[in-house]
C-alpha positions as CSV (number, residue, x, y, z in Angstrom):
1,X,0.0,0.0,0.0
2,X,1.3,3.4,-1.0
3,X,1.6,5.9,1.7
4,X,-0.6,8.6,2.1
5,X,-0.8,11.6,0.3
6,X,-2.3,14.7,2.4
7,X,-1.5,17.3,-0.6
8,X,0.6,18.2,-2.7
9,X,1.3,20.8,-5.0
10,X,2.6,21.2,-8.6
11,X,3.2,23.9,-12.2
12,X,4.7,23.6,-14.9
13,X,4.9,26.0,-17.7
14,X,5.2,24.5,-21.6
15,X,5.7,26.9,-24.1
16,X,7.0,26.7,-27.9
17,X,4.2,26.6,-29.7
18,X,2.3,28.9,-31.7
19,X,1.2,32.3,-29.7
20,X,-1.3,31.7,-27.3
21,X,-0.6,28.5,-27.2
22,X,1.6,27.9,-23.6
23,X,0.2,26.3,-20.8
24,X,0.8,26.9,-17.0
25,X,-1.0,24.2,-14.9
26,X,-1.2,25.0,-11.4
27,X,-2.5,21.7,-9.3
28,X,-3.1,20.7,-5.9
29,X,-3.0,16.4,-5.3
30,X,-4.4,14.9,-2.5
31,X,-6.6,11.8,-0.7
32,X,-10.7,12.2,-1.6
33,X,-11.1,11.3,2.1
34,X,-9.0,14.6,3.2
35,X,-8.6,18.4,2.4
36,X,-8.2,17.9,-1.4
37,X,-11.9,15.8,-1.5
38,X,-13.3,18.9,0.4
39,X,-11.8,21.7,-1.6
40,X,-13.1,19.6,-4.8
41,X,-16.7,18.8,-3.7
42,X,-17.4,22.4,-2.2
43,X,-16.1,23.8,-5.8
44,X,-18.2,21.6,-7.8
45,X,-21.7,22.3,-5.9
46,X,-20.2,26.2,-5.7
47,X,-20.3,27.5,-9.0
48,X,-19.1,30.9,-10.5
49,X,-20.0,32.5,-13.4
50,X,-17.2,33.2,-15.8
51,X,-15.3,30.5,-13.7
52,X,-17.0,27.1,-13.7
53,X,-15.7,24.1,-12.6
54,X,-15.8,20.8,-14.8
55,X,-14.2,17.7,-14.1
56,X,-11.5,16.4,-16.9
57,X,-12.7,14.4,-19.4
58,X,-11.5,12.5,-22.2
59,X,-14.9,12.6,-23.6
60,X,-18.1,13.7,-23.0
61,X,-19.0,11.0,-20.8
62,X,-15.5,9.3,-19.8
63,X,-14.3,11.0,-16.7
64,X,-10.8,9.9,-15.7
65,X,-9.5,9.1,-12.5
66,X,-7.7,10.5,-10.3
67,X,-11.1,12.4,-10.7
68,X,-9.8,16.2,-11.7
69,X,-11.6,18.8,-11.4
70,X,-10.8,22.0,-14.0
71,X,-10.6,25.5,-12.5
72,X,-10.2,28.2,-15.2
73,X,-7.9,31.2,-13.8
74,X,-9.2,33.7,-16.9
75,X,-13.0,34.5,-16.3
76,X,-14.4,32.8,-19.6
77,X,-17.0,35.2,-21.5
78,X,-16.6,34.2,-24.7
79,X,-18.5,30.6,-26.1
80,X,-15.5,30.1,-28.4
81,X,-13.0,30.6,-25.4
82,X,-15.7,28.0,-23.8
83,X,-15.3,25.5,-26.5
84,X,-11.8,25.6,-26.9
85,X,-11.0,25.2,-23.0
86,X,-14.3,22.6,-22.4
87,X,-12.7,21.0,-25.7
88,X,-9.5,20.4,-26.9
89,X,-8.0,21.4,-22.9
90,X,-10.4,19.8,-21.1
91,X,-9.2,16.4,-23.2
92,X,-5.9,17.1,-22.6
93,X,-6.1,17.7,-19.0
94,X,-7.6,14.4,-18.6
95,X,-4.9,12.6,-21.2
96,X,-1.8,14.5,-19.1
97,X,-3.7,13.0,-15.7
98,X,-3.4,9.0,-17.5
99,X,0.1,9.7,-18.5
100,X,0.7,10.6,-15.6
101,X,-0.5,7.4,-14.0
102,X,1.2,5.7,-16.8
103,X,4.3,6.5,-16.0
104,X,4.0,5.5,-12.6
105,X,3.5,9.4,-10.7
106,X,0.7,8.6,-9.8
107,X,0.3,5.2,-7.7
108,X,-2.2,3.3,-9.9
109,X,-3.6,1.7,-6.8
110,X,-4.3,5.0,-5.9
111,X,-6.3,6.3,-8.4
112,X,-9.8,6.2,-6.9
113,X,-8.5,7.7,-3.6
114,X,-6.6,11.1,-4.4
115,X,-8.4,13.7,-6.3
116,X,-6.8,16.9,-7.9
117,X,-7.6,20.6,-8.6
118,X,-6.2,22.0,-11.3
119,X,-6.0,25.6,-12.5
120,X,-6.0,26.1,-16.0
121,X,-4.6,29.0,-18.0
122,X,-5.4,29.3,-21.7
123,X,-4.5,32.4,-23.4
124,X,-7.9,34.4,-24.1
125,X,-6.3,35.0,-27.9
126,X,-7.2,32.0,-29.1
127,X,-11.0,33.6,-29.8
128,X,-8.7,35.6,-32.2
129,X,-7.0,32.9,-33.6
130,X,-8.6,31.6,-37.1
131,X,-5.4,29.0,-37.7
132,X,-5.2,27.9,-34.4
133,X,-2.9,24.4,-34.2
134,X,-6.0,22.5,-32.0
135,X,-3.4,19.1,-32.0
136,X,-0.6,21.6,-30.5
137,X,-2.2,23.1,-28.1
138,X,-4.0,19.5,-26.9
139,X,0.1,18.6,-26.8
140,X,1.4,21.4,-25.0
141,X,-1.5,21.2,-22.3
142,X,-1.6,17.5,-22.1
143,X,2.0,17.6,-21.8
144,X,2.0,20.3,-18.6
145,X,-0.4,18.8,-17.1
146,X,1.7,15.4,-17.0
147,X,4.9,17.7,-15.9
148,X,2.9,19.5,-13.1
149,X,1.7,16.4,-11.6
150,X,5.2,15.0,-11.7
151,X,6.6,18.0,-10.1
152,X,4.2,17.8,-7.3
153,X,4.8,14.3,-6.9
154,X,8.2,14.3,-6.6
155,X,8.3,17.1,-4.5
156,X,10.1,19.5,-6.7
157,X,12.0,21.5,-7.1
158,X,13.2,20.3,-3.0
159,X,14.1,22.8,-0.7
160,X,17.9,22.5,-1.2
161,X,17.9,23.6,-4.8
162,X,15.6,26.3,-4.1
163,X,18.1,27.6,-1.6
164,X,20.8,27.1,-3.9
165,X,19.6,28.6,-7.2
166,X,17.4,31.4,-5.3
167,X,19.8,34.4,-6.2
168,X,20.3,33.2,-9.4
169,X,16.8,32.9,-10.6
170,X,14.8,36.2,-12.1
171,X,11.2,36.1,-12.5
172,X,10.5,37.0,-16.5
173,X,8.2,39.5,-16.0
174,X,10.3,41.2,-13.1
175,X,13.1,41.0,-15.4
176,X,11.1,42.6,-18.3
177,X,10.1,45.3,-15.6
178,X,13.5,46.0,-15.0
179,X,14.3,45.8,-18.9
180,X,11.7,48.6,-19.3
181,X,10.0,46.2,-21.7
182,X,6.5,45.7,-19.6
């Protein structure tokens, strides 16, 4: 039996494709029977306009497990944003949270125990976007989601590189602040 996992946390950023493209996971991992159930099951029956809350699917009836529940961080107004992120990011969600089990992050034995929350960023220009790469972006989300869960899985980055490589990190957009370029 695996241990127990109270929660975890875990982002990753994929970029490289196409403009508006990138995705930036944020997600939370933890038993259905502790603080991770909770925070899912009070989000699903408290929904927000502009921000619902949908569970990853790899279709519209095949949930996956861990169950994953979809929290958009850009308030959606738009019903092509809606299609795109219920779409072709809601898949790949779901497809990153298999590979993920796949490859032996997440404990299969544990798969109808932990739960996760996942924040989801998708670049509101994809509304604007008349050529937009649907099999890249499902790639580039399905593949952050796999990384984020990973990263909170394995704990990392640990504490001892963060302390190491702390002065010689820059946040981007600080940087471009500094640079005069935001």
């Amino acid at each position: 039996m695996s241990e127990r996992i109270i929660m975890r946390t875990g982002e990753a950023l994929v970029a490289g494709g196409p403009a508006g493209t990138a995705a930036e996971p944020e997600i939370i991992i933890g038993e259905l029977d502790g603080p991770v159930g909770t925070a899912i099951a009070t989000l699903t029956g408290d929904q927000v306009q502009g921000h619902s809350r949908v569970f990853a699917i790899l279709n519209t009836d095949i949930q996956v497990r861990p169950v994953t529940l979809m929290v958009s961080k850009v308030t959606v107004k738009n019903s092509r944003y809606t299609n795109i992120l219920m779409g072709t990011v809601q898949a790949a969600i779901a497809n990153g949270v298999l590979d993920a089990v796949r490859a032996g992050d997440i404990p299969k034995e544990k798969a109808n125990d932990l739960g996760i929350i996942c924040s989801v960023w998708l670049n509101p220009s994809v509304i604007k976007d008349d050529n937009l790469d649907h099999q890249i972006l499902f790639n580039i989300h399905r593949e952050a989601m796999a990384k984020a869960i990973h990263k909170a899985m394995t704990n990392t980055p640990d504490i001892d590189w963060l302390l190491e490589n702390q002065e010689k990190i820059t946040h981007k957009y600080f940087q471009m602040g500094l640079d005069g370029k935001i």
